[in-house]
KOLRO-480084 format. One record per residue (C-alpha): x, y, z. Coordinates in steps of 0.02 Angstrom, whole numbers, plus 50000, padded with zeros to 5 digits. Last residue first. Example, Ala and Ser with C-alpha at 12.3 -4.5 7.8 and 13.67 -1.06 7.14 Angstrom:
<sites>
site xx = 50684 | yy = 49947 | zz = 50357
site xx = 50615 | yy = 49775 | zz = 50390
</sites>
This chain:
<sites>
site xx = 45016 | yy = 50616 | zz = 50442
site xx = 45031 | yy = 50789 | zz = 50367
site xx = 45201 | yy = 50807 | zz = 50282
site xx = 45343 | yy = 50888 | zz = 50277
site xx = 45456 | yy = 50959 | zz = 50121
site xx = 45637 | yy = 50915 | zz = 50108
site xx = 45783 | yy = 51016 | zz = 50112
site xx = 45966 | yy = 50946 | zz = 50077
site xx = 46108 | yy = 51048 | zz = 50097
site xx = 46285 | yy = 51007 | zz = 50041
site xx = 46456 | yy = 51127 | zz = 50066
site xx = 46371 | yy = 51207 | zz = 50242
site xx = 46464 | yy = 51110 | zz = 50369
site xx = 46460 | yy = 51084 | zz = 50560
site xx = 46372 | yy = 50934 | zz = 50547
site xx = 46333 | yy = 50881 | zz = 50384
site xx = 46188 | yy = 50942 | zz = 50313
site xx = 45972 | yy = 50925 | zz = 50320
site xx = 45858 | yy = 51082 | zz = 50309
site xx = 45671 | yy = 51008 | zz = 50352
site xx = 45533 | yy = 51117 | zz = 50282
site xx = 45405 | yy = 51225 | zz = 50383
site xx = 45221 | yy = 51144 | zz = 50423
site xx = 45293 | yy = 51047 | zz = 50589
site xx = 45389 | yy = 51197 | zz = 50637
site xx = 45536 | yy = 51289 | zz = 50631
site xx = 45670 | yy = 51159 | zz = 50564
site xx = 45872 | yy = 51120 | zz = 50552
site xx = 45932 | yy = 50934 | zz = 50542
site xx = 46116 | yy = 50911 | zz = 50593
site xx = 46204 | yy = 50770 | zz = 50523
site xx = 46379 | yy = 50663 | zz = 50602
site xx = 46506 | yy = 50550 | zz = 50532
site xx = 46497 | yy = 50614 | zz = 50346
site xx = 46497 | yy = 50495 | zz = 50189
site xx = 46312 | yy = 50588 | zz = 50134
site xx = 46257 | yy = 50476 | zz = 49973
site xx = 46141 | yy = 50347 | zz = 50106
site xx = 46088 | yy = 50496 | zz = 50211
site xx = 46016 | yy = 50591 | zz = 50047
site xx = 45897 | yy = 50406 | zz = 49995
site xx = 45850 | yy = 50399 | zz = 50188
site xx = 45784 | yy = 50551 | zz = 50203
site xx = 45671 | yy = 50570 | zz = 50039
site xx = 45622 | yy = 50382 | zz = 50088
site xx = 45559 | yy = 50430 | zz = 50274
site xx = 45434 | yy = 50544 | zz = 50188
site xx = 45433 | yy = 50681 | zz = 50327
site xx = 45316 | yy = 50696 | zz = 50490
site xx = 45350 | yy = 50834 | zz = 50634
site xx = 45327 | yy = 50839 | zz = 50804
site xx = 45398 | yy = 50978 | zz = 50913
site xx = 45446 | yy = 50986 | zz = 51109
site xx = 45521 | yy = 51128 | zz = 51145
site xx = 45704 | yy = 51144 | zz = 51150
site xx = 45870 | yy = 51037 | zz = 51175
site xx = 45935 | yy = 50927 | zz = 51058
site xx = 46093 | yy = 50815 | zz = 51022
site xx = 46026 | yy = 50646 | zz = 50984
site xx = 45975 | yy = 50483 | zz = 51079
site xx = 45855 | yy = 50383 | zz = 50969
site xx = 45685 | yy = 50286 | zz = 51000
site xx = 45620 | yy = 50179 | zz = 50861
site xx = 45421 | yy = 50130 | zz = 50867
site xx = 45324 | yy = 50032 | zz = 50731
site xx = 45157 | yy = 49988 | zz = 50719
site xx = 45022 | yy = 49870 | zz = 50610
site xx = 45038 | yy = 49776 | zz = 50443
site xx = 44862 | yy = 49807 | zz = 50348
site xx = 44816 | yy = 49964 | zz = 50469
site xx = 44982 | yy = 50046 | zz = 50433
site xx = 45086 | yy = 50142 | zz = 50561
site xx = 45243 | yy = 50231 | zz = 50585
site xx = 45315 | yy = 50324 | zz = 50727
site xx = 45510 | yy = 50417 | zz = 50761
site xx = 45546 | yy = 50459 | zz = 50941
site xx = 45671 | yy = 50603 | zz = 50941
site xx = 45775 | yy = 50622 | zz = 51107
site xx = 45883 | yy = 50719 | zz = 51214
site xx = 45756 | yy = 50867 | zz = 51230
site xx = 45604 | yy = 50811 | zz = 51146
site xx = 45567 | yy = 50767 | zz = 50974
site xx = 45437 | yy = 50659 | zz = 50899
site xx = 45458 | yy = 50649 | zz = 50715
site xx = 45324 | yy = 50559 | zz = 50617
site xx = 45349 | yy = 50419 | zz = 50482
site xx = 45271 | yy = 50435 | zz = 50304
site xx = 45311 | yy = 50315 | zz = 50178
site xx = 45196 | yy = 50419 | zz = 50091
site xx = 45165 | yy = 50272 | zz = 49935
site xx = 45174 | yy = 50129 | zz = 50051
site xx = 45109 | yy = 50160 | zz = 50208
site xx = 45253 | yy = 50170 | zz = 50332
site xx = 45263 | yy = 49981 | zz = 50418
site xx = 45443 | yy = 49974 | zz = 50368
site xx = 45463 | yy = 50144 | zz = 50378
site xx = 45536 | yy = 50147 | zz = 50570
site xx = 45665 | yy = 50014 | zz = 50526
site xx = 45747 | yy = 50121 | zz = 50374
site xx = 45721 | yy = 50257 | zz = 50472
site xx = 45829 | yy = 50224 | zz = 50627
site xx = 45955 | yy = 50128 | zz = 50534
site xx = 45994 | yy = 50309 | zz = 50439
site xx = 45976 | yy = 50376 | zz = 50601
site xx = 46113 | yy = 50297 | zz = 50669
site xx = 46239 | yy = 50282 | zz = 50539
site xx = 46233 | yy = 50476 | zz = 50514
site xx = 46266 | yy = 50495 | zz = 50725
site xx = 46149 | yy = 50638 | zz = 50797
site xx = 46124 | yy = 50823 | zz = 50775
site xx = 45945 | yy = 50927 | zz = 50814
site xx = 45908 | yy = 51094 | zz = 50765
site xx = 45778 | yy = 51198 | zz = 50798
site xx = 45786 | yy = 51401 | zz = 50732
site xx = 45771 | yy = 51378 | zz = 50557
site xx = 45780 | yy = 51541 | zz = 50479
site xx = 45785 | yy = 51599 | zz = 50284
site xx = 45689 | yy = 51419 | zz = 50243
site xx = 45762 | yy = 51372 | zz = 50062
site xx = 45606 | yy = 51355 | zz = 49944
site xx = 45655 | yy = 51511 | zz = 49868
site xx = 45822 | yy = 51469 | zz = 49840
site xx = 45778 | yy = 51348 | zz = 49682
site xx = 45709 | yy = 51492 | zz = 49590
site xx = 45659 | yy = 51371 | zz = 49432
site xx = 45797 | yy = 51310 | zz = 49326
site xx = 45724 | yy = 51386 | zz = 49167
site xx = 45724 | yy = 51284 | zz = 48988
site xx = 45809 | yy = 51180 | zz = 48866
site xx = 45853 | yy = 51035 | zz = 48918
site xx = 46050 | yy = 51003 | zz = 48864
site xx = 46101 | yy = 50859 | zz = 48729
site xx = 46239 | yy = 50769 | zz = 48802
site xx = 46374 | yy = 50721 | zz = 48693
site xx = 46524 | yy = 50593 | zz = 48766
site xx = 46672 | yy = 50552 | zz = 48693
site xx = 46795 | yy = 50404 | zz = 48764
site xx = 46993 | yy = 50404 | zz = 48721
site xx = 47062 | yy = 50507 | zz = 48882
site xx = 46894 | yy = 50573 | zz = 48947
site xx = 46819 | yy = 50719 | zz = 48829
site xx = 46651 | yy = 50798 | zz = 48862
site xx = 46537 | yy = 50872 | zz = 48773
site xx = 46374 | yy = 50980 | zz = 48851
site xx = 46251 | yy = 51023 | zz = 48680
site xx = 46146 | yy = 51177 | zz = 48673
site xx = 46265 | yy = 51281 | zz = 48568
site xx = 46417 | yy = 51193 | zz = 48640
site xx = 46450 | yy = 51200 | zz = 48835
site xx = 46644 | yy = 51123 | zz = 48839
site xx = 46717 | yy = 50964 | zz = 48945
site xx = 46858 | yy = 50917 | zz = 48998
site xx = 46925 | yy = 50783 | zz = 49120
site xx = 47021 | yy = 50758 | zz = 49282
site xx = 47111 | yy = 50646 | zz = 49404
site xx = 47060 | yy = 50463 | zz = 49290
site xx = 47124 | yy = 50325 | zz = 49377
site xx = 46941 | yy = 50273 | zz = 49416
site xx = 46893 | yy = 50271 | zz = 49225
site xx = 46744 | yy = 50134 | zz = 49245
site xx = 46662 | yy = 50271 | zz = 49381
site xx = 46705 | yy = 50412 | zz = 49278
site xx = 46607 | yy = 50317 | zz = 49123
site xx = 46451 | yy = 50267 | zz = 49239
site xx = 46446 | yy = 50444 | zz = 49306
site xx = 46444 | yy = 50512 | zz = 49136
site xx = 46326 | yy = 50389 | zz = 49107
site xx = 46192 | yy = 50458 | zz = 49236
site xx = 46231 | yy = 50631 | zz = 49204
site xx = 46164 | yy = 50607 | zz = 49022
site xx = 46027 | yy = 50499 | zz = 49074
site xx = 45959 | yy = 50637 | zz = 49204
site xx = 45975 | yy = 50772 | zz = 49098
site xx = 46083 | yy = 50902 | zz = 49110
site xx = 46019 | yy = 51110 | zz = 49136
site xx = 46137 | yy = 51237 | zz = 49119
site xx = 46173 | yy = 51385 | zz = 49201
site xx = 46231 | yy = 51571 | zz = 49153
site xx = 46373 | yy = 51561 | zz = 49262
site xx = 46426 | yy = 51392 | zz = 49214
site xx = 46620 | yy = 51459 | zz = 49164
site xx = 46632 | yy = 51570 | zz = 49306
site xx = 46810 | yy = 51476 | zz = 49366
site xx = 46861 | yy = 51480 | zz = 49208
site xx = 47010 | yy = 51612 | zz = 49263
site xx = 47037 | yy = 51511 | zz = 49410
site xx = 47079 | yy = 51354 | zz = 49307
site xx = 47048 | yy = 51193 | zz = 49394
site xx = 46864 | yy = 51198 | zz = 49375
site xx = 46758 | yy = 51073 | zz = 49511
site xx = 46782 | yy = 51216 | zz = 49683
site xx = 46634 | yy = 51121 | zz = 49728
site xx = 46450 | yy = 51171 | zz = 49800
site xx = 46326 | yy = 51055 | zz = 49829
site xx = 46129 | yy = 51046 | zz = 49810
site xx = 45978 | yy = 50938 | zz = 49860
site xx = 45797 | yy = 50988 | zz = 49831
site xx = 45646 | yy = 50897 | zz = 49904
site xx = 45440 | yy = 50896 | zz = 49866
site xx = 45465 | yy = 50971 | zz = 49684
site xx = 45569 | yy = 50879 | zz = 49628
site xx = 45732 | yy = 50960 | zz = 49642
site xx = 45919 | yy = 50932 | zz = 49603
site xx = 46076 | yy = 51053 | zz = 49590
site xx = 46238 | yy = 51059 | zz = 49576
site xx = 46364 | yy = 51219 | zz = 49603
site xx = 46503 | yy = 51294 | zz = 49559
site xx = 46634 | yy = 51385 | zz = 49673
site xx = 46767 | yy = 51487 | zz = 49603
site xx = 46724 | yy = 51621 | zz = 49730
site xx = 46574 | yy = 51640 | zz = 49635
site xx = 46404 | yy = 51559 | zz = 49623
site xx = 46441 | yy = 51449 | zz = 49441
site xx = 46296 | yy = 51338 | zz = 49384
site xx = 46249 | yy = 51172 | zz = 49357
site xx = 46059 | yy = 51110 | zz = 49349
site xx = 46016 | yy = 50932 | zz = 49373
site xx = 45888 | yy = 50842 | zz = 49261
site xx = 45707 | yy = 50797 | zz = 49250
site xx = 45651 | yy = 50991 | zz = 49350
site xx = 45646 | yy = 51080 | zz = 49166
site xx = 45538 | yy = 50912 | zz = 49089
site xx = 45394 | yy = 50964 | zz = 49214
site xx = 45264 | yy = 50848 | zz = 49126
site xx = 45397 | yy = 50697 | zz = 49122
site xx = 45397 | yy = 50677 | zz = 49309
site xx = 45535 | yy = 50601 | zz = 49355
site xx = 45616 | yy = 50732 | zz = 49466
site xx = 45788 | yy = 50751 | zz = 49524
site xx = 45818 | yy = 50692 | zz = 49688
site xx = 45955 | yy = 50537 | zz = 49657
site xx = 46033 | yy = 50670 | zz = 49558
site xx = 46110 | yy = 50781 | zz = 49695
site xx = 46224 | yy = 50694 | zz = 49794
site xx = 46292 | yy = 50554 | zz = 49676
site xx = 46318 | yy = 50674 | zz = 49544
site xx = 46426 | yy = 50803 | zz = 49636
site xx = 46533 | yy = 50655 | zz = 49720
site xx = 46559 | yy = 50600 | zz = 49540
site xx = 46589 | yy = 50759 | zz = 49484
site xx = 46728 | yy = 50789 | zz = 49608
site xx = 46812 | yy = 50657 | zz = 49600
site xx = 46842 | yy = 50699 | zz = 49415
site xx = 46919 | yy = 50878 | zz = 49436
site xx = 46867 | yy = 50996 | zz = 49268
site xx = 46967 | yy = 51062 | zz = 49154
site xx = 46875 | yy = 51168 | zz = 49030
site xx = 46861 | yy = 51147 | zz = 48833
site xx = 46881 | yy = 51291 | zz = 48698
site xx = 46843 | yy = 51191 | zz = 48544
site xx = 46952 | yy = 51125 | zz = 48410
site xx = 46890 | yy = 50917 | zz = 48380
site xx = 46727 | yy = 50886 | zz = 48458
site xx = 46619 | yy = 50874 | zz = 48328
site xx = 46425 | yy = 50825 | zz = 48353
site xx = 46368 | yy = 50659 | zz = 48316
site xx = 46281 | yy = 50607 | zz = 48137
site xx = 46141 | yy = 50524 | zz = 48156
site xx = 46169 | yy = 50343 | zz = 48064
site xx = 46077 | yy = 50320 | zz = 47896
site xx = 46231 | yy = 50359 | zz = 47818
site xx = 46306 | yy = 50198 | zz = 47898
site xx = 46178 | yy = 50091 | zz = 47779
site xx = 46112 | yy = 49964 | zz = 47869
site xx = 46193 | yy = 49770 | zz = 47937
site xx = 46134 | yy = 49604 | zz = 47925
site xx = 46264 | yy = 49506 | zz = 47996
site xx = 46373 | yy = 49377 | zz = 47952
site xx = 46458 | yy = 49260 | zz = 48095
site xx = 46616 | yy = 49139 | zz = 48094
site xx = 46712 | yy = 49055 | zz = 48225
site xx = 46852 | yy = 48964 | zz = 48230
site xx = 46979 | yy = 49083 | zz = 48272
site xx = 46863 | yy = 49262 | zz = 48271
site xx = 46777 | yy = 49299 | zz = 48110
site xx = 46652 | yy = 49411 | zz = 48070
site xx = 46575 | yy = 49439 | zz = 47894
site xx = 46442 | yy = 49622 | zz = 47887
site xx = 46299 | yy = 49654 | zz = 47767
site xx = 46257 | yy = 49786 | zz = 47701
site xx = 46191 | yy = 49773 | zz = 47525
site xx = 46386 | yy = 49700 | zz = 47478
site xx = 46520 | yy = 49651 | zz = 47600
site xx = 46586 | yy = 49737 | zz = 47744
site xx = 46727 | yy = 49634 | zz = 47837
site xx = 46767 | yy = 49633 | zz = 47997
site xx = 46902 | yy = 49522 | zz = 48085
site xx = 46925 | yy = 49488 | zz = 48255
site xx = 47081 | yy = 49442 | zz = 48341
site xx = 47076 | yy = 49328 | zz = 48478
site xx = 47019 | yy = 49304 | zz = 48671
site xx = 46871 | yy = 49173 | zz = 48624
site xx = 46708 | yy = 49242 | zz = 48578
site xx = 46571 | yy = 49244 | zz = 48680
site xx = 46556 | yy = 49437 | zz = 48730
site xx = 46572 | yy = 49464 | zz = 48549
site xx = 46465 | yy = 49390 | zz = 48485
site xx = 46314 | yy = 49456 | zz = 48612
site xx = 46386 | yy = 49635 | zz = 48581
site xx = 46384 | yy = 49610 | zz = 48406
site xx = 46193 | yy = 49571 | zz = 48409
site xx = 46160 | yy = 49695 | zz = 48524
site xx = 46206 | yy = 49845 | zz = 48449
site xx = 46161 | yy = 49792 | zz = 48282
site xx = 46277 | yy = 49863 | zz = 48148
site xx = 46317 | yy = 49993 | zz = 48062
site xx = 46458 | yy = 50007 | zz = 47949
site xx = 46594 | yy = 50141 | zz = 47907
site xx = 46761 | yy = 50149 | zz = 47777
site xx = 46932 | yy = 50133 | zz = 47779
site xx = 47036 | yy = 49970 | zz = 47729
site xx = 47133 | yy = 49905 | zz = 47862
site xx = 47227 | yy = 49724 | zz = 47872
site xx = 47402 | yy = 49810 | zz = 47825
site xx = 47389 | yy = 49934 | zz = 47946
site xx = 47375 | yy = 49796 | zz = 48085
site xx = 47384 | yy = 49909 | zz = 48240
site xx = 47231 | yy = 49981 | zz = 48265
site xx = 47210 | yy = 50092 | zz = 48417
site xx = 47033 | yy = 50121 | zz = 48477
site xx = 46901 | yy = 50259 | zz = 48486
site xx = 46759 | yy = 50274 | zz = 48584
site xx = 46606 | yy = 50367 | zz = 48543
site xx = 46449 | yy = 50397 | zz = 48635
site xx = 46278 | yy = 50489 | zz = 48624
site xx = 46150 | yy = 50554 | zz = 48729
site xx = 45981 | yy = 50604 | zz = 48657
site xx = 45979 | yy = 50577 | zz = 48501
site xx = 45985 | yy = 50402 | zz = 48572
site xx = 46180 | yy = 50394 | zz = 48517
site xx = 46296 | yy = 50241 | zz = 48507
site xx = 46474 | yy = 50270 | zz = 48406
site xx = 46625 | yy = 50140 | zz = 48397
site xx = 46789 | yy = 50218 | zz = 48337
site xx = 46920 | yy = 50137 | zz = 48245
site xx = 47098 | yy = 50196 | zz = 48218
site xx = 47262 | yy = 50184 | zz = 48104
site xx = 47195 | yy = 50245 | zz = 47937
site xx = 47010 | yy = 50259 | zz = 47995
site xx = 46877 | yy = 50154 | zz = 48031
site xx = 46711 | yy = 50201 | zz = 48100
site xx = 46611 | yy = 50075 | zz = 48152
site xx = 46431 | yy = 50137 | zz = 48199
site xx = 46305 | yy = 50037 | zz = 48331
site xx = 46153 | yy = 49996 | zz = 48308
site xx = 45972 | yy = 50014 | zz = 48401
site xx = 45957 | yy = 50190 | zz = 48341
site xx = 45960 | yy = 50125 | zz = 48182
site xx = 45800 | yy = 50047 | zz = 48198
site xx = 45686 | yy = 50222 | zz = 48224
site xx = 45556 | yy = 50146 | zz = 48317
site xx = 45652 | yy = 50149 | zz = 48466
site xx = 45643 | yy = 50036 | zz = 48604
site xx = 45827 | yy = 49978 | zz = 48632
site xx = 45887 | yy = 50153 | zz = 48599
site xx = 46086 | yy = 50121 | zz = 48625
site xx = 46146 | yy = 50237 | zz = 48762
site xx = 46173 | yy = 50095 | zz = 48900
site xx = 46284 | yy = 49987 | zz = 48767
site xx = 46405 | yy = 50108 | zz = 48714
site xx = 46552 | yy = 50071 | zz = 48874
site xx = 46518 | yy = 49878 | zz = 48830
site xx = 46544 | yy = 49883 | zz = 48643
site xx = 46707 | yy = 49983 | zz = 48707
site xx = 46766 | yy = 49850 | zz = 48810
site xx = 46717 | yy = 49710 | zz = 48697
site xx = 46809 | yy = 49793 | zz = 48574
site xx = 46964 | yy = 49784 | zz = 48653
site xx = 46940 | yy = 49619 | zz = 48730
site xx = 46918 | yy = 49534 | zz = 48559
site xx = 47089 | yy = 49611 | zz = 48478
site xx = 47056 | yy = 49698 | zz = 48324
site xx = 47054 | yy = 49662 | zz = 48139
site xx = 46982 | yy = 49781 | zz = 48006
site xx = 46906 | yy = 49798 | zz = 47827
site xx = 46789 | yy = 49915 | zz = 47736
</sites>
């Protein structure tokens, strides 16, 4: 097997694989890469079993190719490579393995394993994919996933469940138990798709995680596809793979935990109370981060206090009028959904100091946020 390729390319995709690579498993060719080489192409492959990547590039040199596969060290060629000068690389496999680089002056050989060792990735040639609007999955991701759960005893909640409602909206979901976030999107382009999630699917964290990171390094990028396989999510964007391996499982009854009525509401500035908070949990213990809602008519006056540090008070003008109500909340569940929110103004609906918090835009109903109180 035999190739040459221009540095940057390579680097580029060595640096789009990197963040699946296992770098603790005990299995050591989950720590390589896989070069694939075909006629006119070469495609570099990173799975954790879990997640896995390919990306394939152009080769122009036909003359310089000889077909075949290696594997080699993820991070050994990626530390090469990011050195090397902006020329051609050549790849050579040689005998038992091992791999010859050379880039202008420069020459490496690698210990490499056998490419049939590598897990083989699913195939994503001829299947019925779906359209789906980039911006929107992003926007999806970064509102919901930030309150998935990390506990790795209820494995259903560690990812974000996706599911069609109807009226060719789908929808995103996160929970941890304590808070849930969700947002609806029309994401499918195709009406006649537009129920394609209606049975629901569960994605892990990791998988959503660099899907993001991949959308986010293909800005340009108005749509992708992507297809529900067996138990397997694959997407397509422009020369990039991805396979996601779906938990399997039961999205719990996420509307359950939605209050039915929430009669108080209070509105103020996004910016505002964001600042608010973030000053007002400063002296929050520091696993509740706990801070307590005082709310009167005009007003909420937001308390925290630790015996090690001592007391803070922020006052706020909002939009309120009612009885008087205190309430306490984990000021980081708050804080983490106003940071992802983009809106000027948020309302925050509640009953009473034992019923959960309903946070959303003002005026809108697209994202809802509920978190649980707390006793302080």
């Amino acid at each position: 097997m035999r190739f040459s390729i221009p540095r940057d390319a390579l680097f580029d995709a060595l640096q789009k694989v990197q963040n699946v690579v296992e770098k603790k498993s005990t299995v050591q060719i989950l720590s390589n890469v896989l070069l694939t080489v075909g006629k006119d192409h070469l495609t570099v492959s990173a799975t954790d079993l879990e997640v896995g990547v390919n990306v394939t590039l152009p080769l122009s040199s036909s003359k310089e190719i000889t077909p075949g596969k290696m594997a080699i060290s993820a991070k050994s060629l990626f530390d090469i490579v990011k050195e090397l000068p902006n020329k051609p690389i050549y790849l050579e496999k040689k005998e038992n393995n091992w791999v010859h680089l050379t880039c202008a002056k420069s020459t490496f050989n690698l210990v490499g394993l056998g490419a049939d060792e590598f897990p083989p990735l699913p195939d994503f040639a001829d299947k019925d994919y779906v359209e789906v609007n980039s911006a929107l999955v992003r926007e999806m991701i970064d509102r919901t996933l930030f309150a998935a759960s990390t506990d790795e005893t209820r494995y259903h909640l560690n990812g974000v469940f996706l599911e069609s409602i109807g009226g060719g909206l789908v929808r995103m979901v996160a929970t941890d138990g304590h808070r849930l976030s969700f947002i609806d999107r029309e994401l499918i382009r195709d009406p006649k798709q537009a129920d394609y999630f209606k049975n629901g699917i569960i994605i892990p964290k990791k998988g959503l995680v660099e899907l993001k990171r991949l959308l986010d390094a293909k800005s340009k990028t108005d749509t992708f596809r992507l297809v529900v396989d067996k138990n397997s999510l694959l997407v397509q964007l422009e020369n990039i793979a991805l396979f996601v391996r779906l938990i399997d499982g039961d999205y719990p009854d996420y509307e359950q935990v939605i209050p039915k009525k929430s009669p108080r509401r209070f509105t103020a500035g996004r910016g505002e109370i964001l600042a608010s908070l973030k000053r007002a949990s400063l002296f929050a213990n520091e696993k509740s981060k706990g801070v307590k809602l005082f709310i009167t008519d005009g007003q909420v006056t937001m308390t925290s206090s630790n015996p090690d540090l001592g007391e803070a008070k922020e006052e706020l003008d909002v939009d309120y009028t009612g009885d008087e109500i205190e309430i306490g909340f984990n000021a980081r569940y708050l804080v983490e959904s106003l940071t992802v929110l983009d809106c000027e103004k948020v309302s925050l609906d509640f009953n009473d100091k034992l019923s959960a918090g309903i946070l959303r835009p003002a005026g809108r109903d697209d994202y809802t946020y509920v978190v649980m109180p707390m006793r302080i």
